[in-house]
N, C-alpha and C positions, 0 to 999 in steps of 0.2 A: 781742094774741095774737102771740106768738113766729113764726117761720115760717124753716125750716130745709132747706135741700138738701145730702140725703147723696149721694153718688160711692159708686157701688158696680163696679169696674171687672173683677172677679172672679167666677168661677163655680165650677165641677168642679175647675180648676187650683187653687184655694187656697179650699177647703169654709169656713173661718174665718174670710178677709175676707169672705167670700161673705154668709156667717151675720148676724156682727154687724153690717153695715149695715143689714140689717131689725132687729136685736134693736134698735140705738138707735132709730130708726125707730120702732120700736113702742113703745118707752117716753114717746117725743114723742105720738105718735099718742095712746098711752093718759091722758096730760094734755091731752088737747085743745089740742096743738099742732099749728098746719100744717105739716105735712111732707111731703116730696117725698123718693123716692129714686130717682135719675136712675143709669139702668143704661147703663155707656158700655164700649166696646173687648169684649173677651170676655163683659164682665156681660151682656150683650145675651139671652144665653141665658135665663140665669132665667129671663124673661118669656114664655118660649115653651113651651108645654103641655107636659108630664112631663119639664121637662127637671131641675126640683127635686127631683123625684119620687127621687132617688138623692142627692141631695148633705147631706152632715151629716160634722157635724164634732165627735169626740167631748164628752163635755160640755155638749153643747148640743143642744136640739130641731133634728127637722131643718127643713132649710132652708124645703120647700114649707108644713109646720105655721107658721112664723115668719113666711113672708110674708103668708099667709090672714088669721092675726091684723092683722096692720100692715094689710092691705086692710081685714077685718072695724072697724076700729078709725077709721079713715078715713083712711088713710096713702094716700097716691099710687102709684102706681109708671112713672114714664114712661121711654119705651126711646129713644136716640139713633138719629135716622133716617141720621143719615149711616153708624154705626157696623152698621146693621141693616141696613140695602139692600146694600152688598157680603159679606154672610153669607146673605142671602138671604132676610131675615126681615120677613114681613107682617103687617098687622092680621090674618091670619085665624088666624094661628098663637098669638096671645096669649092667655096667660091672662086672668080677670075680675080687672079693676081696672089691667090694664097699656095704656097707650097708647101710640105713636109721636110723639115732638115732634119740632122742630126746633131749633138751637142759637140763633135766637133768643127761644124758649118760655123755657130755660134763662136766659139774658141777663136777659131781661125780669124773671122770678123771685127773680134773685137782687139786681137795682137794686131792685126793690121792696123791699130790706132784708134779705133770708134771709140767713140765714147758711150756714156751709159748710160740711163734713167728710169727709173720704174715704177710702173704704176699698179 
């Protein structure tokens, strides 16, 4: 099995990076691929309750329907704790299926052979 970490570094500020990191995402996910999308710098937000709830980018489902699937799907979604604790963002504030790592969770994931892509 394949296993892949996307970079989603984007939110509100650019709806279409934002997007198509869960669209690939869920295309991995929907092949029963492991996939992770590791939310870092701004992207931090997604992860946090209705903060999707507005973000779309025409052309495309919106963001929070895109990422339910990639969770629904078994897609990851992990939030950069360094990137989250100076924004102010806790485990309590997350959506299901998003958790808080650290940048050696990351490290570790991607020596195990993942591969990369970012958006």
């Amino acid at each position: 099995m394949a296993k892949l970490m996307i970079n989603c570094t984007h939110g509100r500020d650019d709806p279409e990076r934002a997007t198509l990191s869960f669209v690939v995402g869920n295309v991995a996910a929907s092949a029963d691929q492991e996939v992770v999308v590791l939310l870092t710098i701004d992207g931090v937000w997604n992860a946090t309750r209705g903060y999707a709830d507005n973000v779309a980018k025409e052309g495309f489902q919106p963001l929070k329907d895109v990422m339910k699937s990639f969770v629904d799907n078994g897609g990851q979604i992990w939030v950069c704790g360094a990137c989250a604790k100076p924004r102010g963002i806790n485990d309590t504030q997350l959506i299901q299926g998003a958790r808080i790592v650290t940048a050696a969770n990351a490290v570790e994931y991607l020596s195990s052979g993942a591969s990369s892509l970012s958006f």
